[in-house]
C-alpha positions in Angstrom: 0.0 0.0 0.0 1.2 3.2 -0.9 1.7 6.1 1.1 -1.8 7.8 2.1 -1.3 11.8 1.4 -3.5 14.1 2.9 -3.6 17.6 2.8 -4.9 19.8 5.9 -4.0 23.3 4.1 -7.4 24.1 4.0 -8.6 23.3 8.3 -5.4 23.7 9.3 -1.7 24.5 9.0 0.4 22.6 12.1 3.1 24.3 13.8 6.3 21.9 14.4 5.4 21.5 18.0 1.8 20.4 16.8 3.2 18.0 14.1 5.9 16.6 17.0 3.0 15.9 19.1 0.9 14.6 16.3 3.5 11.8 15.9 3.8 11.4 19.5 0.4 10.9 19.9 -0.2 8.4 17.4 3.2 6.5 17.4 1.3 3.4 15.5 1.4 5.9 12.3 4.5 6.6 10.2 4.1 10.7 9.5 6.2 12.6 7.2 5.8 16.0 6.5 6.1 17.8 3.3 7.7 21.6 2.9 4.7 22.2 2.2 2.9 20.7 5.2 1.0 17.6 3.4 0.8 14.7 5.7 2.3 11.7 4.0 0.9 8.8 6.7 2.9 5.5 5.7 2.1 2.1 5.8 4.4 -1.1 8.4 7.1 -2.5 6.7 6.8 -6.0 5.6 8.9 -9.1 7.0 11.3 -8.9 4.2 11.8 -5.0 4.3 11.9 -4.9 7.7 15.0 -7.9 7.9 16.7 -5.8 5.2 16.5 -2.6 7.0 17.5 -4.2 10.3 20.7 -5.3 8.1 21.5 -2.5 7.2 21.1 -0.4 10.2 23.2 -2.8 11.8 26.3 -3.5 9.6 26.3 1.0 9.7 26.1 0.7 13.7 29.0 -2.0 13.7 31.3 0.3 11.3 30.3 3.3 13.3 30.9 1.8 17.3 34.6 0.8 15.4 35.3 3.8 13.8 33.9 6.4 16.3 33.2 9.3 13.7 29.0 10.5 14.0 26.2 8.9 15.4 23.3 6.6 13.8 19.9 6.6 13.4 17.1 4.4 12.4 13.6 4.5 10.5 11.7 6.0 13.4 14.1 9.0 13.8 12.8 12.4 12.4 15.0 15.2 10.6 13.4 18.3 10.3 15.2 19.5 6.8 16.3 23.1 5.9 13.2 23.0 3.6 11.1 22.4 6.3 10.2 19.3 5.7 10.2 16.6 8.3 11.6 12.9 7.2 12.5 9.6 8.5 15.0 8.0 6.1 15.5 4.2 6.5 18.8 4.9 8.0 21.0 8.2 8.4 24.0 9.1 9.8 25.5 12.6 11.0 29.1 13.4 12.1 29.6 13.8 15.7 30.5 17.4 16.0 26.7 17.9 14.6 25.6 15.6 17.4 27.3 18.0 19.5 26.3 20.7 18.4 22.8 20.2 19.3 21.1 21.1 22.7 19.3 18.5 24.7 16.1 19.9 24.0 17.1 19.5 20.0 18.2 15.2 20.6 14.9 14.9 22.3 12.5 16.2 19.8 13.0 15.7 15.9 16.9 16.8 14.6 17.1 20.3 13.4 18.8 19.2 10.6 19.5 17.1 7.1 21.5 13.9 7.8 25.2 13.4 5.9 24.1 10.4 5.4 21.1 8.7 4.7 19.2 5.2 3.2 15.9 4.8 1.6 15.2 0.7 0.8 12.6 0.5 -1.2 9.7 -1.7 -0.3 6.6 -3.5 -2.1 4.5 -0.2 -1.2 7.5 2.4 -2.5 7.4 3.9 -5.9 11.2 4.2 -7.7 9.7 8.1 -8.7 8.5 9.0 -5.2 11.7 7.2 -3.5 13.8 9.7 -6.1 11.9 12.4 -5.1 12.6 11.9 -1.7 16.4 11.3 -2.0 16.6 14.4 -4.5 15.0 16.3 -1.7 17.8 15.0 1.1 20.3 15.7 -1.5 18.9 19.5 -2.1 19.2 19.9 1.6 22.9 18.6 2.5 22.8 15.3 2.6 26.2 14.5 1.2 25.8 11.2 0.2 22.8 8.3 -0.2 21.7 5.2 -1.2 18.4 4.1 -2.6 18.4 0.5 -2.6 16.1 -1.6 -4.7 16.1 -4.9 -3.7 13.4 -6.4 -6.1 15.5 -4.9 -8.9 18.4 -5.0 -7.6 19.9 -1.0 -7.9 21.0 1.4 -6.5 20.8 4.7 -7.2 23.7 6.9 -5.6 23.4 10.2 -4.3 26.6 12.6 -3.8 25.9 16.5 -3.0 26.4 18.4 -6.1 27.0 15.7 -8.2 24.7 13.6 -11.2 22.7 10.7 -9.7 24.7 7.4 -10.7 22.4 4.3 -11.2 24.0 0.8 -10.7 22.5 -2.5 -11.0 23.7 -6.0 -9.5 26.4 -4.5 -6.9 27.9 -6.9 -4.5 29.4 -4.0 -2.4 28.9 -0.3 -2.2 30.8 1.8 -0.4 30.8 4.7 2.3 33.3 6.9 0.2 34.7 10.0 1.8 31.4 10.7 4.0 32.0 7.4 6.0 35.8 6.6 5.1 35.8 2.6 5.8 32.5 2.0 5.3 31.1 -0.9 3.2 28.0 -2.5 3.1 27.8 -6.1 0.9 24.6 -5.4 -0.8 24.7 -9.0 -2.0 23.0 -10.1 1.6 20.4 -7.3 0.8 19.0 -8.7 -2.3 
């Protein structure tokens, strides 16, 4: 099932605090937030998906605990972007000094900021248009790098800040380049 959009421009614009405690109210429900403030309310994960994603989140926690250089987040984490937008990428990853750099109030509530990093896998419910979208718009924002993974496919479409979209198709590693120096991820146990 796709993403349900809905659009409360015309009742209502929410403030961030009211779209925090939206979420926080209803923590069964996957919200995003466009710049423009339509809801996007997002259907569970399958088994599958949610294996891959654990995967992934993991073998980026591993590297990360070794080489000590930001801190990582999972699906349920929200990044309010420059843009205004507020998303939850499948997994992200910032440097530590911008870990730092945020008060307590900031870690607590949705991050004040665009990830370096950041994963979208793509899942039965996902269009490969909207999932572009979405990465174009962390890439527009400062994301430095990111991955959408197709699985069913089996691409990825690689995301670098200020460069061309690169498209590649039956990987058996990508790698964390420059942003995560080390990193590698054998995308073979993904598909």
């Amino acid at each position: 099932m796709a993403a349900i959009l809905l659009d409360l421009s015309p009742v209502i614009c929410l403030s961030d605090d009211q779209f925090y405690d939206l979420c926080a109210k209803n923590p069964e429900l996957r919200l995003e937030r466009s710049a423009t403030g339509e809801l996007a309310i997002m259907s569970p994960t399958g088994g599958e998906t949610g294996k891959r994603n654990s995967d992934i989140n993991l073998e980026l926690a591993l590297w990360n605990r070794q080489a000590k250089l930001g801190v990582v987040f999972d699906s349920s984490t929200g990044f309010k972007l420059p843009n205004g937008a507020e998303r939850s990428p499948d997994a992200a990853w910032i440097p530590q000094a911008k870990w730092e750099g945020l008060s307590p109030e900031q870690r607590r509530r949705f991050l004040p900021l665009c990830p370096d990093f950041v994963v979208e896998l793509m899942s039965p419910s996902d269009t490969w248009e909207d999932l572009l979208n979405k990465m174009t718009e962390y890439q527009a924002n400062g994301a430095r790098l990111g991955w959408l993974i197709d699985p069913e496919n089996k691409r990825v479409a690689i995301f670098r800040l200020g460069k061309p979209i690169e498209l590649l198709e039956n990987l058996s590693v990508i790698y964390g380049e420059n942003v995560l120096p080390g990193f590698s991820l054998t995308i073979g146990n993904i598909w």
